[in-house]
MDTraj code that builds the backbone (N, CA, C; nanometers):
import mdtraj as md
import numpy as np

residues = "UNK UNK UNK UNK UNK UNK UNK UNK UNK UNK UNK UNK UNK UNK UNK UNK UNK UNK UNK UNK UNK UNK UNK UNK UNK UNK UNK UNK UNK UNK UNK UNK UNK UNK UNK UNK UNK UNK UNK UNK UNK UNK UNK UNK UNK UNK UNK UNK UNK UNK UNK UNK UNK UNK UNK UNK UNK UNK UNK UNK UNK UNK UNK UNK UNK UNK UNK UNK UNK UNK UNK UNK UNK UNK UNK UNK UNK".split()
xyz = np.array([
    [-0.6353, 0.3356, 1.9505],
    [-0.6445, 0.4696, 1.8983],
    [-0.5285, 0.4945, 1.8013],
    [-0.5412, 0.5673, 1.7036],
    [-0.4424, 0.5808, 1.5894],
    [-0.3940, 0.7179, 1.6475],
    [-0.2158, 0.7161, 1.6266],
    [-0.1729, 0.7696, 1.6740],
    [-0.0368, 0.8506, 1.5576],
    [-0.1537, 0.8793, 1.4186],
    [-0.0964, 0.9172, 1.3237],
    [-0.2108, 0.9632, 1.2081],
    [-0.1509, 1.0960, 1.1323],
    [-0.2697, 1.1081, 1.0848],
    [-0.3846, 1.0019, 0.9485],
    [-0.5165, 1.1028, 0.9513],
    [-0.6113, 0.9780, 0.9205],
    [-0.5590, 0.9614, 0.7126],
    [-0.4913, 1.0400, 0.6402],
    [-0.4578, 1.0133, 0.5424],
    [-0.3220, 0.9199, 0.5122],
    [-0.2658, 0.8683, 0.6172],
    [-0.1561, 0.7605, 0.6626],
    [-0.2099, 0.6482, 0.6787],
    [-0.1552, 0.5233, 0.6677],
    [-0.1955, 0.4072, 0.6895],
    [-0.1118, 0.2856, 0.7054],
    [-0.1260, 0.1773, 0.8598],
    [-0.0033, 0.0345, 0.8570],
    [-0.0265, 0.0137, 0.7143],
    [0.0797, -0.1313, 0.7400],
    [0.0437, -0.2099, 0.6322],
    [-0.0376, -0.2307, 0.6537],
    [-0.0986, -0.3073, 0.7363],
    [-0.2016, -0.3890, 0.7411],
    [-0.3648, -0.3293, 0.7292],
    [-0.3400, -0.1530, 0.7441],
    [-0.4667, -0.1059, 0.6693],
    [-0.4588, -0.0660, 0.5235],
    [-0.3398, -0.0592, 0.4844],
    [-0.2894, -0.0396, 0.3256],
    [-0.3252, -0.1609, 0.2048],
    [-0.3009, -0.2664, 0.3018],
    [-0.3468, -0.4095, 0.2547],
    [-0.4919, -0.4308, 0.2334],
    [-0.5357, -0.3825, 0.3410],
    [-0.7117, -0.4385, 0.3168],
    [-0.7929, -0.3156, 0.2624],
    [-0.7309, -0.2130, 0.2255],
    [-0.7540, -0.1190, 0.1291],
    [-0.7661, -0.1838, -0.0077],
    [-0.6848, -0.2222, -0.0345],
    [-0.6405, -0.2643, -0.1838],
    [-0.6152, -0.4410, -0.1518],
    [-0.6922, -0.4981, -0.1085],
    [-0.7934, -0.5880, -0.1137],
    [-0.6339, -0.7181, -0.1208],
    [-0.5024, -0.6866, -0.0672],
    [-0.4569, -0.7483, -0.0479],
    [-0.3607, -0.8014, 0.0582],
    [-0.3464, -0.9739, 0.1093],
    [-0.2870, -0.9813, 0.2483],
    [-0.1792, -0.8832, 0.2779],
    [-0.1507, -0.8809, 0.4000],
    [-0.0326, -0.7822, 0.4599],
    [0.1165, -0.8243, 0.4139],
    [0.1279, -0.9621, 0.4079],
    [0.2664, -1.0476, 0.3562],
    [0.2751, -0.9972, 0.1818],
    [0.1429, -1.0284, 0.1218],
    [0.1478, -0.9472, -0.0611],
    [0.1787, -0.7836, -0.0391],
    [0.0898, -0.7488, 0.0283],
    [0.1519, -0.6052, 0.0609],
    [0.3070, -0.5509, 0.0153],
    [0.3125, -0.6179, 0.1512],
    [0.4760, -0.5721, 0.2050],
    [0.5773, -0.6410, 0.1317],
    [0.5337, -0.7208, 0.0110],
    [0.5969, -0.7881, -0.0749],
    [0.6127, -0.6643, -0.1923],
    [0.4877, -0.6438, -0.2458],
    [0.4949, -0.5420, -0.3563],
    [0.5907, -0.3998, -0.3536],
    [0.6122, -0.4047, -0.1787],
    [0.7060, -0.2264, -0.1665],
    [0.8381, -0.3334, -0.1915],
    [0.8547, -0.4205, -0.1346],
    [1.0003, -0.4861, -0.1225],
    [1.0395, -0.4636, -0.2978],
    [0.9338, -0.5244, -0.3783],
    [1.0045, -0.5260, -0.5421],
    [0.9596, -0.4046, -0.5757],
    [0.9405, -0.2875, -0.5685],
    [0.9206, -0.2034, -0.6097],
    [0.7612, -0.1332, -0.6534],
    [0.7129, -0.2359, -0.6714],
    [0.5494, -0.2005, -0.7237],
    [0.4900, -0.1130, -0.6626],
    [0.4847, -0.0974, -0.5238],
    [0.4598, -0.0105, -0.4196],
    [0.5541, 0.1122, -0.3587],
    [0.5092, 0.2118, -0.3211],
    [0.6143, 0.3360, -0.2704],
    [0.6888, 0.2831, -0.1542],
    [0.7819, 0.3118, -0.1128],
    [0.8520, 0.2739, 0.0560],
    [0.7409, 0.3444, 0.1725],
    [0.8077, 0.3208, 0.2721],
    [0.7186, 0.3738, 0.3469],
    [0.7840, 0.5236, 0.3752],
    [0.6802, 0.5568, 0.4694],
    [0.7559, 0.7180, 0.5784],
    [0.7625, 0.6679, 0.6673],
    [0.9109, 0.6557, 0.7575],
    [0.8411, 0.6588, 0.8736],
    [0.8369, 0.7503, 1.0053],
    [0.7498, 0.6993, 1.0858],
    [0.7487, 0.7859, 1.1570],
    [0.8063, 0.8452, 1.2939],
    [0.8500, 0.9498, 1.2827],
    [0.9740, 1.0271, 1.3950],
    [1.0041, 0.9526, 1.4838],
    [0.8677, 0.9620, 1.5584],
    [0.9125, 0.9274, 1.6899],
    [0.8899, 0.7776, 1.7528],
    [0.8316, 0.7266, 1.6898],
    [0.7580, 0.5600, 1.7329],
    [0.9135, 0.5240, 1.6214],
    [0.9025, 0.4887, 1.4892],
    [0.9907, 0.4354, 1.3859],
    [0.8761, 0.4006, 1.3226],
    [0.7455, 0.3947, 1.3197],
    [0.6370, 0.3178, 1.2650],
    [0.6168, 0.2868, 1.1084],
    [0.6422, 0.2426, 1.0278],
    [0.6184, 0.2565, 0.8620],
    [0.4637, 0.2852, 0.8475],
    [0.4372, 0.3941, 0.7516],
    [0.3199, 0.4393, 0.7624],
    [0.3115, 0.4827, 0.5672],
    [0.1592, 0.4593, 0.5195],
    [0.2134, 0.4502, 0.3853],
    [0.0809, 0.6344, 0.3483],
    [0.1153, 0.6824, 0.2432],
    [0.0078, 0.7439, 0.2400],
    [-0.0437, 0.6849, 0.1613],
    [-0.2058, 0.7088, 0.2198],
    [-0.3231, 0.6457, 0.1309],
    [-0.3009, 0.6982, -0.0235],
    [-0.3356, 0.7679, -0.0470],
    [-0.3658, 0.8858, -0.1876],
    [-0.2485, 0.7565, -0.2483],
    [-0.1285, 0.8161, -0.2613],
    [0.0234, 0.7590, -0.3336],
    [-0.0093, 0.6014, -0.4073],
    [-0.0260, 0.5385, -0.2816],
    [-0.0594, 0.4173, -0.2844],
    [-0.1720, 0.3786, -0.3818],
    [-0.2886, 0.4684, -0.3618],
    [-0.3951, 0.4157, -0.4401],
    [-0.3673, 0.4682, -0.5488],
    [-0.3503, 0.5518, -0.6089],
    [-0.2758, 0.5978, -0.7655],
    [-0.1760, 0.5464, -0.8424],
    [-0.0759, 0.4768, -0.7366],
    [0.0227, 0.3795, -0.8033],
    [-0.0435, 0.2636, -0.8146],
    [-0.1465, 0.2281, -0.7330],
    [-0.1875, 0.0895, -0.7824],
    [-0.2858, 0.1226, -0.9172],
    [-0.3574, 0.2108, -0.9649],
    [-0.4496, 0.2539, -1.0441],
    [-0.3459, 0.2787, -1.1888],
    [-0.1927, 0.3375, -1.1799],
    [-0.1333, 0.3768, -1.2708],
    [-0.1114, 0.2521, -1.3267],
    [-0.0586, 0.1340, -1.2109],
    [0.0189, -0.0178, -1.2729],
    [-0.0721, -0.0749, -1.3177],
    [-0.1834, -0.1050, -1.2600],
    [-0.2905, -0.1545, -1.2910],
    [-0.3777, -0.1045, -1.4518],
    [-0.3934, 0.0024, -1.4351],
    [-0.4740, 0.0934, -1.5456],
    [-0.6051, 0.0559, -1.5435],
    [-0.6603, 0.0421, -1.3970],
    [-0.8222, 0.0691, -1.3483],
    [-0.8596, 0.1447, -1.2665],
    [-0.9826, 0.1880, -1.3038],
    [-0.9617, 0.3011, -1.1606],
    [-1.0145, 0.2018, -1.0527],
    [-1.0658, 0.1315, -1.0560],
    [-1.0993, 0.0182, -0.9414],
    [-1.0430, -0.1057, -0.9417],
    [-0.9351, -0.1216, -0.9347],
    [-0.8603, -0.2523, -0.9410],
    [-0.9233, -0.3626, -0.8677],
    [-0.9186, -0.4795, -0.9166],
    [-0.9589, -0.6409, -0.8331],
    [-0.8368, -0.6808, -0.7979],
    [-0.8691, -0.7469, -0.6801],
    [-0.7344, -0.8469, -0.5972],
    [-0.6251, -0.8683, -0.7259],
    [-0.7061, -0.9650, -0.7830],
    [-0.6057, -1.0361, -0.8931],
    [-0.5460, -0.9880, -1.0031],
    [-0.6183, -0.8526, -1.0022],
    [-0.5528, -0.7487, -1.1141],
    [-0.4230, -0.6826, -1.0478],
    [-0.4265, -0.6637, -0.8936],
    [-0.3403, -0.5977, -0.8199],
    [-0.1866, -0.6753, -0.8310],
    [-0.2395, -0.7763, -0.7694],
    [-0.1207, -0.9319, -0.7467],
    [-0.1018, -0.9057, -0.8977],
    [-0.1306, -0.9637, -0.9896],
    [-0.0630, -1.0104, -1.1480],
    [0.0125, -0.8401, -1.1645],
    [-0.0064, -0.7213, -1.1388],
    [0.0531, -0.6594, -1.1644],
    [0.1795, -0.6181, -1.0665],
    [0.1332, -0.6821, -0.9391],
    [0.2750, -0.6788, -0.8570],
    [0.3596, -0.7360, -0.8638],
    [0.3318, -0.8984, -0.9160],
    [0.4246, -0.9994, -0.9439],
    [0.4947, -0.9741, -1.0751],
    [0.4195, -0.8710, -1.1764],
    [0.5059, -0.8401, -1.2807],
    [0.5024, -0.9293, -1.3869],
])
top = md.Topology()
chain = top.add_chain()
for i, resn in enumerate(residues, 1):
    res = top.add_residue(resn, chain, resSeq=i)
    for name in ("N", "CA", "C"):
        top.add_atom(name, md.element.get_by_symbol(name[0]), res)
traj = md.Trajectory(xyz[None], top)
């Protein structure tokens, strides 16, 4: 059961959102490509918002539907 709200998301549902592994993920916030996380109060949990996330990938990108490999080549820079 999710124990945070439904416009929040792990990595690992942030990842298969945007169609990439959890390790590329959490790679792209490390260099910047991606927002940091929030986290949360009381667990410590990193939790990303959906919306943020999908608009920064749409801004770097400049699709409104980005592909895997459009995502990666623009995370790797």
């Amino acid at each position: 059961m999710r124990q945070y709200a439904p416009d929040l998301c792990s990595a690992h549902e942030m990842a298969y959102l945007i169609s990439m592994k959890p390790s590329e993920f959490k790679e792209a916030v490390r260099t910047g490509f991606l927002p940091a996380p929030i986290q949360q109060p009381f667990t410590g949990k990193e939790l990303w918002d959906r919306q943020t996330v999908l608009d920064m990938v749409r801004s770097q990108t400049g699709k409104k539907s980005p592909t895997q490999q459009t995502i990666l080549d623009a995370a790797r820079g």
